[in-house]
C-alpha positions as CSV (number, residue, x, y, z in Angstrom):
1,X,-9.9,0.4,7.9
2,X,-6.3,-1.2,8.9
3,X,-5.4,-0.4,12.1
4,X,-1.3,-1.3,13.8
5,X,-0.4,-2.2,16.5
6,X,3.0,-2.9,18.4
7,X,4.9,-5.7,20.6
8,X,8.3,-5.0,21.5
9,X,10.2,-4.4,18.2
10,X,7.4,-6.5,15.9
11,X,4.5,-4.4,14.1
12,X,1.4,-5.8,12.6
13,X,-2.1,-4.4,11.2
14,X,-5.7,-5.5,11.6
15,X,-8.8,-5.1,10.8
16,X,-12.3,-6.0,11.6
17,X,-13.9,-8.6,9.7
18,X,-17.5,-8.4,9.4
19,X,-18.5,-11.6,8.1
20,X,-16.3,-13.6,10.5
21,X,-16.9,-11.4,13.4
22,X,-13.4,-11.8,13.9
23,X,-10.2,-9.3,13.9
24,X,-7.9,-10.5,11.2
25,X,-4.2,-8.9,10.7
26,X,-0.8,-9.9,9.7
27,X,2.6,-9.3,11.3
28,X,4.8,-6.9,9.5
29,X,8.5,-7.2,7.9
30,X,9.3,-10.9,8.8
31,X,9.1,-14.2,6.8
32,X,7.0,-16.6,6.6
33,X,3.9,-14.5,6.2
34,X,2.1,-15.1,10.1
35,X,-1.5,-13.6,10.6
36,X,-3.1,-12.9,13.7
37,X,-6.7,-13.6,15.1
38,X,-8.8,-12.5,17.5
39,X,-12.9,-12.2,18.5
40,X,-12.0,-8.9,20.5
41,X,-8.4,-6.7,20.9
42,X,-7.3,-8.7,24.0
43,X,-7.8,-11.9,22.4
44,X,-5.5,-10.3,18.8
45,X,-3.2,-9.5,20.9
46,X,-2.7,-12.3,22.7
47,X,-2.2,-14.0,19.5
48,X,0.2,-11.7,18.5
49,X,2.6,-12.1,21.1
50,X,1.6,-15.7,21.1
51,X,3.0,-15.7,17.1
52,X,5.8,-13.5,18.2
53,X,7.2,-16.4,20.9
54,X,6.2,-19.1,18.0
55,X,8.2,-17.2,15.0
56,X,11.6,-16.3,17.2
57,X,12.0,-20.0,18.6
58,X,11.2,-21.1,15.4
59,X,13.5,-19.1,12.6
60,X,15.8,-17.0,15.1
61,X,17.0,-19.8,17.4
62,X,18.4,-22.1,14.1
């Protein structure tokens, strides 16, 4: 089951991944299409806000 959560305006779902043992999700309403990993919640949402900071300096600073 897809779960959401939220970092400042950005939304993105995930979900648990059995066979990787692994949370996978993707980030909502923004292109290129970025997914998010994570072997526990802290860890997904590091790399959430991690993929945030990657995606505004790379497409909203040109």
């Amino acid at each position: 089951m897809k779960k959401y959560i939220k970092y400042n305006d950005y939304l993105a779902w995930y979900e648990w991944i059995e066979e990787d043992e692994e949370y996978h999700g993707r980030i909502l309403g923004v292109e290129p299409i970025i997914g998010i990993y994570g072997e526990n919640i802290e860890a997904l949402k590091q790399d959430f806000k991690n993929a945030i900071k990657d995606y505004e300096e790379d497409f909203l600073d040109q």
